[in-house]
N, C-alpha and C positions, 0 to 999 in steps of 0.2 A: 504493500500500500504506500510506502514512505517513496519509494519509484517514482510515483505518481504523483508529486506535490515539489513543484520548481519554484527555484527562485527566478523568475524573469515574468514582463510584461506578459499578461493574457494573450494579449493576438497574438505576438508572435508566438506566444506559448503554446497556445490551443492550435495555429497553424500546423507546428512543428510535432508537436506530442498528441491529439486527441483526431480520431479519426471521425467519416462523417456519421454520423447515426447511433453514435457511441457511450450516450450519454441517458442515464434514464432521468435523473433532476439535478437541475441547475438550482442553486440556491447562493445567494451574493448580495452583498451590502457594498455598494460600488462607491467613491470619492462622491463627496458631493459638490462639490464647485465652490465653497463658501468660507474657502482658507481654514478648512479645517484644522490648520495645525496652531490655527490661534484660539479654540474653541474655547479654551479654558479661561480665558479674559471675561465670555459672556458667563459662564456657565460657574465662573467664581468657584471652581475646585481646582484640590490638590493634585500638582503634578508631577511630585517627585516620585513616584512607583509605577508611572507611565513610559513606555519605551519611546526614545527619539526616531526620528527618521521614518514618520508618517508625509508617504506622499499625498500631494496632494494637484488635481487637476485646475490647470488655468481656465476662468469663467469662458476665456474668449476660446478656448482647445473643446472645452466642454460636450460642445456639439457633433462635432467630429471623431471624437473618442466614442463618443457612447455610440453612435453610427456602427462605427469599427469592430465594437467590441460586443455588440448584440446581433450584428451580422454573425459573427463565430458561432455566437450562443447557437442561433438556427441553425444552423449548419451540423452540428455535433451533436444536437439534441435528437434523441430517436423521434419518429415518429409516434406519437401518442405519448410524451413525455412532455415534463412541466418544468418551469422555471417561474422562481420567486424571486422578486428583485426590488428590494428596500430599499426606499425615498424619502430624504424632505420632497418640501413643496417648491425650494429657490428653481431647481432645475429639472424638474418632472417633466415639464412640457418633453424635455429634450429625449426624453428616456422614454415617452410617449410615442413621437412621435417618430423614433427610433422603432419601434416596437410596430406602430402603422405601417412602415418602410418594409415588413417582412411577412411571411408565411403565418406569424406567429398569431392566435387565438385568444381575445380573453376572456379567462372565467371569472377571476371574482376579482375585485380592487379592494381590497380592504384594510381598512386601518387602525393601526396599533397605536392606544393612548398607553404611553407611559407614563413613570409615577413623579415627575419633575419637567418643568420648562423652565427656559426664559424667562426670567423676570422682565415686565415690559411694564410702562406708564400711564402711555399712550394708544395702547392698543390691546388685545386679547393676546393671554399667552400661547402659544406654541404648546405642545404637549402631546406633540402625534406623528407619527410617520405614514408613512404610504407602501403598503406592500402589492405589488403587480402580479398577478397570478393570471401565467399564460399557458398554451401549450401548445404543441407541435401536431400542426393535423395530418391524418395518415395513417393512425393508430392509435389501440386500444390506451385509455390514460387511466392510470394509477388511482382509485380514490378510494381507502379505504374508511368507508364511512361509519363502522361499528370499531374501530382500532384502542380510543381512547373512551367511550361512553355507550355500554349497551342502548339497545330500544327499550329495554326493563327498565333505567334507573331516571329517578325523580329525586326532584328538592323538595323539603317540606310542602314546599308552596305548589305543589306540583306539576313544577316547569321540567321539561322534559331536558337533563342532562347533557344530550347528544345535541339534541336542539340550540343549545345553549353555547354549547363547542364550536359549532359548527354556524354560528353568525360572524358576518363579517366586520363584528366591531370588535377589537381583543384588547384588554385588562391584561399587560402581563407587566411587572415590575421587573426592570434591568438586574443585575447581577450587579452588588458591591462588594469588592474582592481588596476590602482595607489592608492595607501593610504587604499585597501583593503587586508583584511587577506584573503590568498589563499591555495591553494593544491600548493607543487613543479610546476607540468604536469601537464594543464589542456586542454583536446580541445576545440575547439574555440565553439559557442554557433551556430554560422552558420553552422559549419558541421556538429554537432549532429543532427540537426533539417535536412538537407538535406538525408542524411542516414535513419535516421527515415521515413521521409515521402516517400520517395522512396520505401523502404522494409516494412512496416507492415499499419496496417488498425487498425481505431480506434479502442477502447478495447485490441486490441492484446495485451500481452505480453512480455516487450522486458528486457532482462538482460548484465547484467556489472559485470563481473568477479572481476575486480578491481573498485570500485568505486571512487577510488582518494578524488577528491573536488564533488563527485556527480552532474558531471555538465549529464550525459548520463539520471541518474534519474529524474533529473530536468524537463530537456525537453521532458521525454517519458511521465510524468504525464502530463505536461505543454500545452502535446500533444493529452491529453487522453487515453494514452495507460497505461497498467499495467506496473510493474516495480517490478524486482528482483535486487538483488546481494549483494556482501562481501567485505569488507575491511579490511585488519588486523591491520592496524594501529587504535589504542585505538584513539589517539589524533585527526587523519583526520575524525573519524568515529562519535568523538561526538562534534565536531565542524559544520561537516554538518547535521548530524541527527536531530539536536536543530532546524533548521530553516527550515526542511522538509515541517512542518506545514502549512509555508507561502504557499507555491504552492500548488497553487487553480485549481485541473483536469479541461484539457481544456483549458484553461487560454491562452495561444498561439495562438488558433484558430480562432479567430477575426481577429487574427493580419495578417495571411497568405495572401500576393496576389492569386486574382482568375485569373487561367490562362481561355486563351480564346483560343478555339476551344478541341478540342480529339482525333484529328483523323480521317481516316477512318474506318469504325467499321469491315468490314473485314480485315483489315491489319492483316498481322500473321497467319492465316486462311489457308488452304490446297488448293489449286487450283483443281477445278474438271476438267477433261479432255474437257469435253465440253464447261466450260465458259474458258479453253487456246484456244481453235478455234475458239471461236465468239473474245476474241482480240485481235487475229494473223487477222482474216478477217478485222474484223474495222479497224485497223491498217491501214491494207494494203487499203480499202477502203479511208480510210483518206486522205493516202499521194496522192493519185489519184487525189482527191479532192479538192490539193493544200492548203492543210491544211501544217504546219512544222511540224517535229518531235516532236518538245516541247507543238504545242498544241491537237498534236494526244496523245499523254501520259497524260495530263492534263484531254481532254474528257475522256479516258477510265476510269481513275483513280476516275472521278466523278462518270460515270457510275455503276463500279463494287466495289466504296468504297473501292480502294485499293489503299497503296499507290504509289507516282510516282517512287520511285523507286524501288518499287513490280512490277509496270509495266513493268518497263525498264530492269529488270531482266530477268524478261519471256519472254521478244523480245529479249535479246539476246541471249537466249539460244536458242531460234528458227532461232537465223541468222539474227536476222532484227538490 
């Protein structure tokens, strides 16, 4: 795995080492164009256990890079494979419109508030990033949607766990790693792991354009899956390179809660003409029967392994 993870620029990297169709998730927190290496002026923290020699891209380069280097992304990404790629808001357009320029798919945009911003005066704080969630059409895509929360499990309040997962607004607090030597950027250890298991199956292969503090390689091993990618920073690279070692493939997997239940197993599945008329009838037998709506939907739904509101869709497109 340690093969797989270079010190030199992406493009030329991925040109040189990663072949076409080779990649099952991309996952990346790329420069953001905003002099990052002066963050710490706004963000009023300590930077002595912070590693030097964070590159950082020129606003006017900005455009041209991310071109560059999301061209690659396509190219190496299999068919039916996903890439997640973490934004502010300064230079998203670019990384948008990068992303419009290609093959590439979007499914969900979603945004992660974390637990501190910018203090500001005059305006609302900052407090969120942008995560891009695209994929490669041409093949089947990864989405393991019972992975971290059965179709069983509820909150007191009883909101559906999965459901809950599985919105695109995410609550996850960064990593504070006091009295540790660090990357500038680093994302949190919970998200990577979430992303991961969501999008790819063990063994896959999953790559980091930018490897920062190698927190994405960490947990894809951690995880059991393969691991690519590039850093250009000489310092960030043999800082975490040194301690690759330590992590032990799999190693995370013990530690995963097992959700409980998966569903109904035809959920998602094509309706054939004939099983919408047997539950349009039971339906309509049901409520005859003094049955309620909620538990005519419930029988069907156990019935036909579909879910309730797969049920409740197809009655109302019928009127019911």
């Amino acid at each position: 795995m340690i093969k797989s993870l270079y010190n030199m620029d992406c493009i030329e990297g991925a040109k040189t080492h990663l072949a076409d169709n080779s990649i099952d998730l991309i996952l990346t927190d790329p420069p953001y164009g905003i002099e990052g290496q002066f963050l710490h002026k706004h963000y009023n923290r300590d930077e002595n256990n912070v590693l030097y020699g964070y590159i950082e891209i020129a606003q006017e380069d900005y455009e041209e890079f991310t071109g560059k280097w999301i061209t690659q992304a396509e190219r190496v990404l299999r068919p039916g494979g996903s890439i997640y790629i973490v934004s502010g808001y300064t230079n998203l357009r670019h990384i948008l419109n990068a992303l419009a320029s290609t093959s590439l798919k979007e499914v969900n945009h979603i945004i992660w508030k974390y637990n501190f911003g910018v203090y500001t005066k005059n305006k609302y704080i900052s407090s969120h990033y942008h995560i891009l969630f695209y994929e490669k059409p041409g093949g089947v895509r990864t989405f393991n949607k019972y992975i971290r929360y059965g179709s069983d499990e509820h909150y007191s309040d009883k909101k559906s766990m999965n459901y809950s997962d599985r919105e695109d607004v995410w609550s996850i607090k960064r990593d504070f790693k006091k009295g540790q030597v660090k990357n500038k950027n680093q994302l949190p250890t919970e998200l990577l792991k979430k992303i991961i298991l969501y999008s790819t199956k063990k063994g896959d292969r999953v790559c980091d354009f930018f490897l920062g503090g190698f927190g994405t390689a960490k947990v894809a091993i951690g995880l059991g899956r393969e691991i690519a990618g590039f850093e250009r920073s000489e310092i960030a690279y043999k800082h975490s390179i040194a301690n690759m070692d330590k992590i032990k493939p799999g190693e995370l997997l013990d530690s995963l809660r097992k959700p409980k239940g998966e569903g109904a197993k035809n959920s998602g599945k094509r309706w054939l003409k004939s099983d919408i008329r047997k539950v349009e009838r039971q339906f309509d037998s049901s409520l005859k029967d003094g049955l309620t709506k909620s538990a005519a939907i419930k029988a069907l739904s156990e019935k036909f392994q579909r879910g309730k509101f797969g049920i409740l869709n197809l009655l109302k497109k019928s009127g019911r």
